[in-house]
C-alpha positions in Angstrom: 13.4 5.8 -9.7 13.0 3.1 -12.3 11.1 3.8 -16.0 9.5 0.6 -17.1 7.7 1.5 -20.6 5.1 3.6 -19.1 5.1 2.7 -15.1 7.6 4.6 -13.6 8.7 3.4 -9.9 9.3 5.3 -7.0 11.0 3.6 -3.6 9.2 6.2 -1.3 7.1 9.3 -2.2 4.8 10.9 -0.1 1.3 10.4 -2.4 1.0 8.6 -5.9 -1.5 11.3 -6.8 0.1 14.0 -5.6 3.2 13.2 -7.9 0.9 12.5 -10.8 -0.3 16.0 -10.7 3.3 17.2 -10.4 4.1 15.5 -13.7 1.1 15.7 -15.5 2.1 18.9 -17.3 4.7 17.0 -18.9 3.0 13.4 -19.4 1.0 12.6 -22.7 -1.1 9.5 -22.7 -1.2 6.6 -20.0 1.1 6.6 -17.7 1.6 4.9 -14.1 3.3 6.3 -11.1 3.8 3.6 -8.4 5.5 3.7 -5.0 6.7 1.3 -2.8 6.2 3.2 0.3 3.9 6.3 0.3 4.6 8.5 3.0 0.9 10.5 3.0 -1.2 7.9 0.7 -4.8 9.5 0.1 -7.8 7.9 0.2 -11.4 8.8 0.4 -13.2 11.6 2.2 -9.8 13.5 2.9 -8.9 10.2 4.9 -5.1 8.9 4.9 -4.3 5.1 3.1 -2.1 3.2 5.6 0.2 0.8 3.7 2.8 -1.3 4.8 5.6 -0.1 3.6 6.4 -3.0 0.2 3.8 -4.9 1.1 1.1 -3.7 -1.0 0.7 -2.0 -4.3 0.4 1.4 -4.8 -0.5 3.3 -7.8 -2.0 6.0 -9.7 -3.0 5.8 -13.8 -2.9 9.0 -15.4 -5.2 9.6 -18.7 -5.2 12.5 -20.3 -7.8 13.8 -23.2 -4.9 14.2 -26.0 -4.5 10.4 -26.0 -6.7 8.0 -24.7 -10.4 7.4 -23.3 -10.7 10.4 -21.2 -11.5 12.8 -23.6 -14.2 11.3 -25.3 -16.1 11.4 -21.8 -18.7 14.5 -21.2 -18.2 15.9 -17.7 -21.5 14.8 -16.6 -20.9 11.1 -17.9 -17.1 11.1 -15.3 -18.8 8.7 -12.9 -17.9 6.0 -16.0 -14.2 6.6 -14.9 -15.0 4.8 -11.3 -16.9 2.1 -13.1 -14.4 1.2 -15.2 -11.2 1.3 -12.1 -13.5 -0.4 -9.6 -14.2 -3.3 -12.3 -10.8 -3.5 -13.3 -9.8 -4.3 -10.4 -12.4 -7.0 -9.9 -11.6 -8.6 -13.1 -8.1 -9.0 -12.2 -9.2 -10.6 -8.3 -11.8 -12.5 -10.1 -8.0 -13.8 -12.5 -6.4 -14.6 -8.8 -9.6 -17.0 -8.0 -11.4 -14.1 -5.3 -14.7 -13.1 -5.8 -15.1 -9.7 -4.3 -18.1 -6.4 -4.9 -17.8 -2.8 -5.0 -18.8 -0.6 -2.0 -20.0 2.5 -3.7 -18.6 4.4 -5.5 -15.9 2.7 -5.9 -14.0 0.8 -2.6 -13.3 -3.2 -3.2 -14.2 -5.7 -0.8 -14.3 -9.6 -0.2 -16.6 -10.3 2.1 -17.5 -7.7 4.1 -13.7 -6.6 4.6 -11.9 -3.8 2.6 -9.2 -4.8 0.0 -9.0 -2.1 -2.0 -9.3 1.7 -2.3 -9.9 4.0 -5.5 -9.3 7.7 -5.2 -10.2 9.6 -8.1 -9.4 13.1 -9.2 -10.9 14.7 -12.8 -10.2 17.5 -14.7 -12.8 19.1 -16.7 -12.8 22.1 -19.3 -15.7 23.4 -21.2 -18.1 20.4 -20.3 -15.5 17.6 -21.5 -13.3 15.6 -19.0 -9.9 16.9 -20.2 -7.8 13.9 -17.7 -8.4 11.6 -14.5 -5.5 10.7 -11.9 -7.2 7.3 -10.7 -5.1 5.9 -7.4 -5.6 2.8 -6.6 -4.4 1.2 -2.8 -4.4 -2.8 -3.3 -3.7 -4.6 -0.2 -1.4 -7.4 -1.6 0.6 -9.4 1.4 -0.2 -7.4 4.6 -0.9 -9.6 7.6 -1.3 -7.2 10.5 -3.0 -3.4 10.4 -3.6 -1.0 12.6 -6.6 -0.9 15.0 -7.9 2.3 13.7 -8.6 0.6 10.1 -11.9 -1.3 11.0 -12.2 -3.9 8.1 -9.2 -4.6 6.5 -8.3 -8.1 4.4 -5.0 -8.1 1.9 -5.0 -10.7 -1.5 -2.4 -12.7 0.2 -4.7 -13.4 3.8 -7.4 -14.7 1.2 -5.7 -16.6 -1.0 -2.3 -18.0 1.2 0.2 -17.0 -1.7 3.0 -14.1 -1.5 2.9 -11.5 -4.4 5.2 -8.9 -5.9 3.8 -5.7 -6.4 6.0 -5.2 -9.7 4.3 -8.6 -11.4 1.2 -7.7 -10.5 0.7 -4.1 -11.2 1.3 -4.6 -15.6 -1.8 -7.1 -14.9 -3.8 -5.2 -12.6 -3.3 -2.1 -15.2 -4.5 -3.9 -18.3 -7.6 -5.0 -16.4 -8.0 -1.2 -15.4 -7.3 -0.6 -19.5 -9.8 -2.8 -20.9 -12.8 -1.5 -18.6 -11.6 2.4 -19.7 -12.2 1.1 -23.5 -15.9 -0.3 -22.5 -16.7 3.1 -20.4 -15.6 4.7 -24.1 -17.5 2.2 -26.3 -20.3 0.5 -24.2 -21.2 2.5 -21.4 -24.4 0.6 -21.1 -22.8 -2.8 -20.7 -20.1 -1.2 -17.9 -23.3 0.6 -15.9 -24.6 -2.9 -15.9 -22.0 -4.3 -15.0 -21.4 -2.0 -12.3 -24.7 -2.6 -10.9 -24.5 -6.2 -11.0 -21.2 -6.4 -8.5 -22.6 -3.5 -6.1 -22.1 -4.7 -1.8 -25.5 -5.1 -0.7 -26.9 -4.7 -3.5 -30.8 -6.1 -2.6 -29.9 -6.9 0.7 -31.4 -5.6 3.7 -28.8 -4.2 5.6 -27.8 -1.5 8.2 -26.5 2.2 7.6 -26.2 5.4 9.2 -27.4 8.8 7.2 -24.7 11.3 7.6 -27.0 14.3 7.4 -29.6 13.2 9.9 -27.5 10.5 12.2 -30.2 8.2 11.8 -29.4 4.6 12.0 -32.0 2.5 9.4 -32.2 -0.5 7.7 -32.5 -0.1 3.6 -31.8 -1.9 0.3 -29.7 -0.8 -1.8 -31.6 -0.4 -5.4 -28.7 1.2 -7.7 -27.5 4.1 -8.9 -29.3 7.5 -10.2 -28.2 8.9 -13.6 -26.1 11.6 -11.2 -24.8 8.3 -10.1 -26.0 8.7 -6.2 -26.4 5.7 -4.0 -30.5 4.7 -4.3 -31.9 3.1 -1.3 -35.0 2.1 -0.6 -36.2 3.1 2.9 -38.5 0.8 5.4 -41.7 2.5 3.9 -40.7 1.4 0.6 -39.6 4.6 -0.8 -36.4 5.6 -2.8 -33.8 8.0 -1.0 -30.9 9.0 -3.1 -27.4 9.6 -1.2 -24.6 11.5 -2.6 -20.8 10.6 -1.4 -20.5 11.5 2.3 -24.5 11.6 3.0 -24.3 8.1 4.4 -22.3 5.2 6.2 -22.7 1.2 5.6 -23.0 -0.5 9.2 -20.6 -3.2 9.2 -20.6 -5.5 12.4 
């Protein structure tokens, strides 16, 4: 393990996350675990995060309420915490020259192929968000994946260039920084910016709803202030989705 100011660097561990919760009792203000190789990476709706193995970069920011943004956030307010990752990290693509969206709530993608993944894990005490654990899966120079991953795409296949996880990841965290200020100071201008670089965002487009099985074609409108997906259906009416309620079609 290497210590570099507030980063600290792991050669394998089995999640980011997971070892951010182990330390969190003993960490005050921002800190970043990172791993080379994660042997049980986490992603989104209880799903694994296949990495290659130093390919990629692999994080997770901790912020905790006795220094830093996250305490100033009310509990009902935590979606801001996704805003701000999820536009970080477009921010710092948009530096490397890629323009890329956010699939809600909070995935990156380039095209229509994933190159990022945010998992996010709050704390909350007595209606205040008391810390967040934000991992972040950046696909940096992986060529190949496996089949069962249907839409994959790293930095390096878009842009031709090689890149090591340890320069980017100080760059990639100050980008992730500044947008955690704005959700604190201007959360306004953040939810606008959010909406602005939403996939599909007033595009007809296919999906699948989760709770019915129902294929349909919708436009996505924006988000509620309880932050669900807004869609408008075929008969022109608005259906909110929470997380898991439905699927984005991608051919």
């Amino acid at each position: 393990m290497k210590n570099m100011t507030d980063i600290i660097w792991y050669e394998t561990i089995d999640s980011t996350n997971n070892q951010a919760k182990r330390l969190l009792p003993d960490i005050s203000g921002t800190t970043i675990i990172a791993a080379r190789n994660q042997t049980a990476g986490r992603g989104q709706r209880g799903n694994t995060w296949n990495s290659e193995p130093g390919s990629n970069l692999t994080f997770s920011m901790i912020f905790k309420s006795d220094h830093g943004p996250a305490g100033s956030i009310p509990a009902d307010c935590q979606f801001v915490i996704s805003e701000a990752a999820a536009l970080g990290v477009k921010d710092f693509l948009s530096s490397e020259g890629v323009e890329s969206r956010i699939k809600w709530p909070n995935d990156i993608y380039v095209s229509d192929s994933k190159i990022c993944g945010i998992l996010i894990e709050n704390t909350i005490n007595s209606g205040k968000l008391t810390g967040s654990i934000v991992g972040i899966g950046l696909n940096l120079n992986q060529k190949t994946f496996p089949p069962e991953i249907p839409n994959p795409v790293s930095l390096s296949l878009v842009t031709g260039r090689a890149y090591a996880p340890e320069e980017v990841l100080p760059e990639l965290a100050a980008a992730i920084l500044a947008r955690m200020d704005e959700a604190v100071s201007y959360p306004d201008r953040l939810r606008a910016g959010y909406l602005g670089s939403m996939y599909r965002k007033d595009i007809p487009a296919r999906y699948t709803d989760c709770r019915s099985g129902k294929e349909f074609t919708g436009i996505i409108r924006g988000i509620s202030d309880a932050s669900l997906l807004q869609v408008e259906q075929e008969d022109g009416k608005i259906e909110e989705f929470s997380f898991k309620e439905i699927a984005y079609i991608i051919s």
